[in-house]
C-alpha positions in Angstrom: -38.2 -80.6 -128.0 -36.5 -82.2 -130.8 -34.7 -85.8 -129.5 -31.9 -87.0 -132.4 -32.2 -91.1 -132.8 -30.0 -93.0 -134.7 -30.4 -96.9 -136.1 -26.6 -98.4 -135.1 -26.9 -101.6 -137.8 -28.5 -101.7 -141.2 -30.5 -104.4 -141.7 -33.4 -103.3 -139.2 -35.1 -100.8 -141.7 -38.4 -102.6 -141.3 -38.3 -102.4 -138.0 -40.5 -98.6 -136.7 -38.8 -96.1 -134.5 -40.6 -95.2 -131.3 -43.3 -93.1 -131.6 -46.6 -92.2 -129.6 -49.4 -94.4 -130.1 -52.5 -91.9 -129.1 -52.4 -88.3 -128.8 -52.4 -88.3 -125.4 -49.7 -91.1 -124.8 -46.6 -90.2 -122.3 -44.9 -93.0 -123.2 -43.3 -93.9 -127.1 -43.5 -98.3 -127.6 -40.0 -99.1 -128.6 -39.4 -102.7 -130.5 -37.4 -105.1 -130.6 -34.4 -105.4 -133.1 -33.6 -109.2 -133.3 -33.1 -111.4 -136.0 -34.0 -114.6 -134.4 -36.8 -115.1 -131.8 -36.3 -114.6 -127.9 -37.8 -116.6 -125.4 -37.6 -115.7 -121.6 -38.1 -118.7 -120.0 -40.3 -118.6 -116.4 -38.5 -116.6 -113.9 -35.6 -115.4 -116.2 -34.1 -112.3 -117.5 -32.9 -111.0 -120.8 -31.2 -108.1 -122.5 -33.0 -107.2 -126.0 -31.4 -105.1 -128.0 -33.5 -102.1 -129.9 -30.5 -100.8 -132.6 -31.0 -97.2 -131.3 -29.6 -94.5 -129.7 -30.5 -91.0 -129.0 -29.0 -87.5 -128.6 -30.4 -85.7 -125.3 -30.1 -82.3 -124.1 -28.5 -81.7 -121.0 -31.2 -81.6 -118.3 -33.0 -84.3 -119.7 -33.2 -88.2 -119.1 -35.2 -91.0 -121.2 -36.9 -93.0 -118.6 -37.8 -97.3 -119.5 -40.7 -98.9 -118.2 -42.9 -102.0 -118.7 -45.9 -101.9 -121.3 -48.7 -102.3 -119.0 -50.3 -105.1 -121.5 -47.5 -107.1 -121.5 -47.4 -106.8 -117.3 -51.0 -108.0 -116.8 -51.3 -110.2 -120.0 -47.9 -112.2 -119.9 -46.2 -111.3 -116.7 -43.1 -109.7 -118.5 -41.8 -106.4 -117.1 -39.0 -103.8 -118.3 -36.4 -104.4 -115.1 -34.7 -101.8 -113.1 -38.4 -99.8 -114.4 -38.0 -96.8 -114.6 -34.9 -97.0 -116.1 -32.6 -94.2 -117.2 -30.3 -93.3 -120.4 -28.9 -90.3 -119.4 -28.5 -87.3 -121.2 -24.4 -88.3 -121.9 -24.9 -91.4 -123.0 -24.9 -92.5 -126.7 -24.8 -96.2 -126.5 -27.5 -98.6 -127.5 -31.0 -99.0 -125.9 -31.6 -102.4 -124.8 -34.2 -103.5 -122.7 -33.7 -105.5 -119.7 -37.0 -107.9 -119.6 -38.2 -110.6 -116.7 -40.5 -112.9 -117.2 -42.4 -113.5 -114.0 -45.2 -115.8 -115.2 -44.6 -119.2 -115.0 -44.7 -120.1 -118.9 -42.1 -119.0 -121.5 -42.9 -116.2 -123.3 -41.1 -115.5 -127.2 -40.6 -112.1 -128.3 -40.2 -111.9 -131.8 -38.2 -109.1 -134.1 -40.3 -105.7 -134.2 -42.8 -106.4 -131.2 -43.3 -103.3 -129.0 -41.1 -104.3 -125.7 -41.3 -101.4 -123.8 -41.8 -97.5 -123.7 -40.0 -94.7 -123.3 -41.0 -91.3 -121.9 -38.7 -88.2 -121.7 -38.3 -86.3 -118.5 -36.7 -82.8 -117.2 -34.1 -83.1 -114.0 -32.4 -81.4 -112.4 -28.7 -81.6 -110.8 -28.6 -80.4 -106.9 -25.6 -80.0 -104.5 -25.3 -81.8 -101.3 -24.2 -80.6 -98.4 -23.4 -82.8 -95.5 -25.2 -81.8 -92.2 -24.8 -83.3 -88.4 -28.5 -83.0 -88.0 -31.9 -82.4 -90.7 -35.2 -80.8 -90.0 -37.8 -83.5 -88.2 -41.1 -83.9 -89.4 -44.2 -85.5 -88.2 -43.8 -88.3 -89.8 -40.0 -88.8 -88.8 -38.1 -91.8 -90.5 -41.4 -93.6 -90.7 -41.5 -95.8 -93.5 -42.7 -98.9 -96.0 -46.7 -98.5 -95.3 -46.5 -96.5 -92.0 -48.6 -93.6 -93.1 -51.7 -96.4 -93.5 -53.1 -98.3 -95.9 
């Protein structure tokens, strides 16, 4: 499938469009497009801009999520993970980031912030019912199947 991405601002040239990083890579890295380093303090949140958008077919969504290095290494995770920019929306990417460790962290113009990956949906219809088909399970929930 061919995806259409556009850079919004010039000036961020130098800065690479997503792509995979291995051949078997889900996810594409996608950077940041600052001019002037961030720095998510301890505990905080930010919104980092990446100067793109993309075209998607209908049926398809572009999910966010965390790089798993910067998760275990620094303690800075991709918000709201996995996020979605659905298939209507043209707008830019940006990247809602937390820091969770407890020293700032500075994110500086072009470093890999996140990663994409492209997934099929589908749309359903719902139809309201007075009563739905039990299981065995039932409404059990939030670690009740065990450990």
């Amino acid at each position: 499938m061919l995806v259409k991405i556009k850079r919004l601002r010039t000036g961020y040239e130098d800065i690479e469009l997503p792509k995979y990083t291995t051949s078997g890579s889900a996810g594409m890295d996608v950077r940041a497009a600052i001019e002037e380093e961030i720095v998510i303090e301890p505990f905080s949140t930010v919104l980092v801009p990446t100067n793109l958008a993309i075209e998607l077919e209908n049926g398809y969504e572009c999910q966010v999520r965390s790089r798993s290095g910067l998760a275990i290494n620094s303690g800075i995770f991709a918000l709201n993970s996995p996020g979605t920019i659905d298939s209507d929306y043209r707008g830019e990417i940006k990247i809602i980031l937390s820091n969770f460790s407890k020293v700032p962290f500075t994110i500086k113009r072009g470093d890999r912030i996140a990663q994409i990956v492209f997934a099929k949906y589908e749309q359903v219809s719902l139809i309201e019912v007075n009563e739905i088909n039990e299981t065995e399970r039932k409404d059990g929930g939030f670690g009740s199947t065990g450990l």
